[in-house]
C-alpha positions in Angstrom: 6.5 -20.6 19.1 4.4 -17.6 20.1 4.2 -20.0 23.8 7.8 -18.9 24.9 7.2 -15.1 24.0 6.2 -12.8 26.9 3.4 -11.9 26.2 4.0 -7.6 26.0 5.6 -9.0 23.2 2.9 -10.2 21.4 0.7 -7.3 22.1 3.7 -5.2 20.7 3.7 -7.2 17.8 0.1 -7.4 16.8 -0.6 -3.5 17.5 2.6 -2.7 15.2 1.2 -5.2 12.6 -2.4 -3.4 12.5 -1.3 -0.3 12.2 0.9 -1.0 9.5 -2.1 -2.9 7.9 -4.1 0.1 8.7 -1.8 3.1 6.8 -1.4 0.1 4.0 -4.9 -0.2 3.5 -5.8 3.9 3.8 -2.8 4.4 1.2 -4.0 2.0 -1.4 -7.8 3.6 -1.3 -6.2 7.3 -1.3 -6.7 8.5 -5.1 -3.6 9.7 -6.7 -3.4 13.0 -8.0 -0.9 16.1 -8.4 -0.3 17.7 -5.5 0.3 21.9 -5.6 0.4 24.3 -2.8 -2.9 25.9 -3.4 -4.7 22.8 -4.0 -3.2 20.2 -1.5 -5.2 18.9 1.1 -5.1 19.4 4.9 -4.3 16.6 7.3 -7.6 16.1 10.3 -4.6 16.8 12.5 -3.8 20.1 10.9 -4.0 23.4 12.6 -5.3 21.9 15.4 -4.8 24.5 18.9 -3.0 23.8 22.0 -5.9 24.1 23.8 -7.9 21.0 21.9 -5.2 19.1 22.2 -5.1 19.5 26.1 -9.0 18.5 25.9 -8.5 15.7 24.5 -5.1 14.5 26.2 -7.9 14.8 29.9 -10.3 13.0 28.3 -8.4 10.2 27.5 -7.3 10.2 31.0 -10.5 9.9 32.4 -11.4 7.4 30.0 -8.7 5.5 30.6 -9.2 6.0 34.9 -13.2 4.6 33.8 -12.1 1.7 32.0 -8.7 0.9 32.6 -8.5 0.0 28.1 -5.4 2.1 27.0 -6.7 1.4 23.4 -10.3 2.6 24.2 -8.5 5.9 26.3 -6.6 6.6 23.0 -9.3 6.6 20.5 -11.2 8.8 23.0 -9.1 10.9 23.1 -8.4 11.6 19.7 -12.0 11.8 18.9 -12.0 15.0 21.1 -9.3 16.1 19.8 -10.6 15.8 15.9 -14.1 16.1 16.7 -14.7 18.9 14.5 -12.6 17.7 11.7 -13.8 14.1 12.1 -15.5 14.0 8.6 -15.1 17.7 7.9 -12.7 18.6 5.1 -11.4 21.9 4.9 -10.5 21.4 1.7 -14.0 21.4 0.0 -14.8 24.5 1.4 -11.7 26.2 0.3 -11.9 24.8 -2.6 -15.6 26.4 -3.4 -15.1 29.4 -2.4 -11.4 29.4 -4.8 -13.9 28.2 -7.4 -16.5 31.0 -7.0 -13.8 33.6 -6.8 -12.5 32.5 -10.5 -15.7 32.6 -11.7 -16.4 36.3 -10.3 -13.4 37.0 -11.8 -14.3 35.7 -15.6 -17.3 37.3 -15.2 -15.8 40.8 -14.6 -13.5 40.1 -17.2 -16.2 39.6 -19.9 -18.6 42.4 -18.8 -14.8 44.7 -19.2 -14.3 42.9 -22.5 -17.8 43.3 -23.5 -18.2 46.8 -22.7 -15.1 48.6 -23.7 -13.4 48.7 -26.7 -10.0 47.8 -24.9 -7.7 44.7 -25.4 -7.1 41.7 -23.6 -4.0 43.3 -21.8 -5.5 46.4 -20.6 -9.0 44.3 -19.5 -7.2 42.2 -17.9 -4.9 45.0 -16.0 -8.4 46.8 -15.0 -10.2 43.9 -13.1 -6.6 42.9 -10.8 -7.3 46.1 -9.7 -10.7 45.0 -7.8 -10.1 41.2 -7.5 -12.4 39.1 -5.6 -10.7 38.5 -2.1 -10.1 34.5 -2.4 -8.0 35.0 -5.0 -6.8 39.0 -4.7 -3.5 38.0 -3.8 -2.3 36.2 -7.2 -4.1 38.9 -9.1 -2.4 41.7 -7.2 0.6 39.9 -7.6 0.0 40.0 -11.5 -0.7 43.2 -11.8 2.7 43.9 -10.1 4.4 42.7 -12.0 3.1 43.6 -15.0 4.0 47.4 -13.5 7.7 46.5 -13.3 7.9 45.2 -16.8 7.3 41.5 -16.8 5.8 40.3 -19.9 2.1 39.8 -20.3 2.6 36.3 -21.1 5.0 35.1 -18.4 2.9 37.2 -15.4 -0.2 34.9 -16.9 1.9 32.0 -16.6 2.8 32.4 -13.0 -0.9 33.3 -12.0 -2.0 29.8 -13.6 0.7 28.5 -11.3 -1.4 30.6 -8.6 -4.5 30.0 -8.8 -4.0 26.4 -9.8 -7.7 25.5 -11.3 -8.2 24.0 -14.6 -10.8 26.6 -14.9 -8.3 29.2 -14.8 -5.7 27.2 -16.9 -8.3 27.0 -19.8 -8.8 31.0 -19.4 -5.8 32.4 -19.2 -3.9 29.6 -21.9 -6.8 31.6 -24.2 -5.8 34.9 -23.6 -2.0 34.1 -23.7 -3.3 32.9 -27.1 -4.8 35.8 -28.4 -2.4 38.0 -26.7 0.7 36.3 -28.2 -1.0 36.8 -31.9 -1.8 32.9 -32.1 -5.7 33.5 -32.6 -8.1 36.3 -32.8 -9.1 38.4 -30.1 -12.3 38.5 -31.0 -12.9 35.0 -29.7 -11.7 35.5 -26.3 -14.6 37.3 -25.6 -17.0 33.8 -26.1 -14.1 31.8 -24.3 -14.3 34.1 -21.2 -18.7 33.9 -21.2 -18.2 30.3 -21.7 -15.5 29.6 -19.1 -17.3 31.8 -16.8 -20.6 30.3 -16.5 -19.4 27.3 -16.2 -17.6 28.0 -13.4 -20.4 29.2 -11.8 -22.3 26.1 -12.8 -19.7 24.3 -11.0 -20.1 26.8 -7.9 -24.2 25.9 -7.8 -23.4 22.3 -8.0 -20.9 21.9 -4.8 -23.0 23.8 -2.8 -25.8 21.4 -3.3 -23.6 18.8 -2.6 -22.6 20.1 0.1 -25.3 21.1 1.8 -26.2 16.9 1.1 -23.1 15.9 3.1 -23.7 18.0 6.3 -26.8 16.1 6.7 -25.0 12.9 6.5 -22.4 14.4 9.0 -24.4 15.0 11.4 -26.1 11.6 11.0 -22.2 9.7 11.6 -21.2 12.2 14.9 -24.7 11.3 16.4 -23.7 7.6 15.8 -20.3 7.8 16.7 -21.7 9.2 20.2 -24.7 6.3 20.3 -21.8 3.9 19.6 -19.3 5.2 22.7 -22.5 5.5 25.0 -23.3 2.4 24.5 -19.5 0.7 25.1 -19.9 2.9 28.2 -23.2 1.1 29.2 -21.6 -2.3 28.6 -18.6 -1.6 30.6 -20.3 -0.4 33.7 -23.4 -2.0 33.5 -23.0 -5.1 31.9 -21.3 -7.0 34.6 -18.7 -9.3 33.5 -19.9 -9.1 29.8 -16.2 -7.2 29.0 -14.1 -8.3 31.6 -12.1 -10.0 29.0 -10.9 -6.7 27.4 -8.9 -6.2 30.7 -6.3 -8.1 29.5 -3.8 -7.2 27.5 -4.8 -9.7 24.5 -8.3 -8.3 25.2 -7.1 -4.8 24.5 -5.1 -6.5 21.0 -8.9 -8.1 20.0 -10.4 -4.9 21.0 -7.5 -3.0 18.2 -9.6 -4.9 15.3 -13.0 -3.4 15.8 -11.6 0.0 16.6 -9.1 -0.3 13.7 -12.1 -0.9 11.3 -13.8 1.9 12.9 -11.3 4.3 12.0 -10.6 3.0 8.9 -14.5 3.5 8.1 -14.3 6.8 9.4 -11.1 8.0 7.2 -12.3 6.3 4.2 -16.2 8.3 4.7 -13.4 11.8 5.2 -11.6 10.9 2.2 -14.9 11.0 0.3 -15.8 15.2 1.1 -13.0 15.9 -1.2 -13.5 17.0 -4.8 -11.2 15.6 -7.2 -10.1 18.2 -9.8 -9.2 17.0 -13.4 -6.2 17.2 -14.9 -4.7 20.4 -15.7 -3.2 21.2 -19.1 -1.1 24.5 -19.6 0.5 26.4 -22.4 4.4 26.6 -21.8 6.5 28.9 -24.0 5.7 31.3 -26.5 4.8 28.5 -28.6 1.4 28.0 -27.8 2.8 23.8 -26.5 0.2 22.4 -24.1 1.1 20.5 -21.3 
């Protein structure tokens, strides 16, 4: 049957069912998790300038004038366009340096707590008036509205919403706690040291991790450019060793390879994120976890 089809329309046909195949297969691996605004995770294509773009859309055209492979021209191009990103997660990094600004922020809290004889409310209050800058917005944002009259209780609520940590859910579900008369104050103090040092313990441990992965990112861009020099060796010095690819069910066979490529290299990004647990948070007065 596939005899009396043109044979565009095979190519058409087998591209359209890798690619599916490919987004199927990247979707099943992709961990599923809840998704907020401060904590979602940037695409390799996001933010990405004009300028790169324009880089990468010549270098695929010169590729393409080299080796006359459309396919080959394409991924070339992208890879110039991604290079940067290629198995670089913003993420992460935004994600340490949120982490490291709630812990500087429990920490001020505690050494306010520890050394005044003020409550939770007014401590509180105090340090959103010198927050750490990663996370100075929501805290500014509390202590503004706790200047027109919101309720302590409902302004923590929406900076848990903010900041979006569990971390941060665990703090401030203990001082809505003590300030809501459900528990003693006196133990907020402990919660806060505790919460606070271990968020910094969690601070110490991505940066050794990360530091880990760069070295294993440089290692995968230096093969990644080994792997393209050498496809560049074959096709212009290897004779007829590729002539096959010329054709346009050489450039469909040449799709698998490259589609496992990819795939390898999206699976090895999806790995530089860090998967935060679940968060649980106290809605209403009621003290009701969630």
């Amino acid at each position: 049957m596939l005899a009396v089809l043109p044979p565009g329309a095979v190519v058409c046909g087998v591209c359209a069912l890798l690619v599916v195949a490919l987004f199927a297969v990247i979707h099943s691996v992709a961990p599923q998790r809840e998704r907020t605004a401060s904590a979602s995770t940037p695409s390799m294509l996001a933010g990405i300038s004009g300028n790169r773009i324009a880089v990468g859309l010549a270098a695929g055209f010169l590729v393409l004038l080299a080796t006359r492979w459309p396919v080959f021209a394409l991924l070339a191009g992208l890879l110039v366009v991604v290079w940067n990103r290629l198995l670089h997660d913003t993420r992460a990094e935004d994600e340490r340096r949120r982490i490291e600004g709630i812990a500087k922020w429990l920490e001020d809290l505690r050494d306010t707590l520890r050394g005044s004889a003020i409550g939770a409310e007014e401590a509180l209050e105090q340090v959103a008036v010198r927050p750490p800058d990663v996370i100075a917005d929501p805290l500014r944002t509390f202590a503004h509205r706790r200047r027109q009259g919101f309720r302590t209780e409902d302004a923590l609520a929406d900076l848990a919403e903010e900041l979006a940590h569990p971390t941060a859910d665990a703090a401030i579900a203990a001082m809505r706690l003590v300030i809501g008369g459900s528990t003693s104050a006196g133990r907020l103090y402990g919660t806060v040291s505790a919460l606070a040092e271990a968020a910094r313990n969690e601070v110490t441990a991505r940066e050794r991790i990360d530091r880990a992965r760069a070295v294993y990112q440089s290692s995968m861009k230096r093969l990644v450019m080994v792997g393209g020099l050498l496809v560049a060796y074959l096709r212009f010095v290897g004779g007829d060793l590729l002539t096959p690819y010329d054709a346009a069910i050489g450039q469909v066979v040449l799709l698998v390879p490259l589609g496992m490529w990819v795939g390898c290299v999206v699976w090895l990004r999806s790995l530089c994120r860090y998967e935060l647990p679940r968060r649980y948070r106290i809605v209403g007065s009621a003290g009701v976890l969630r």
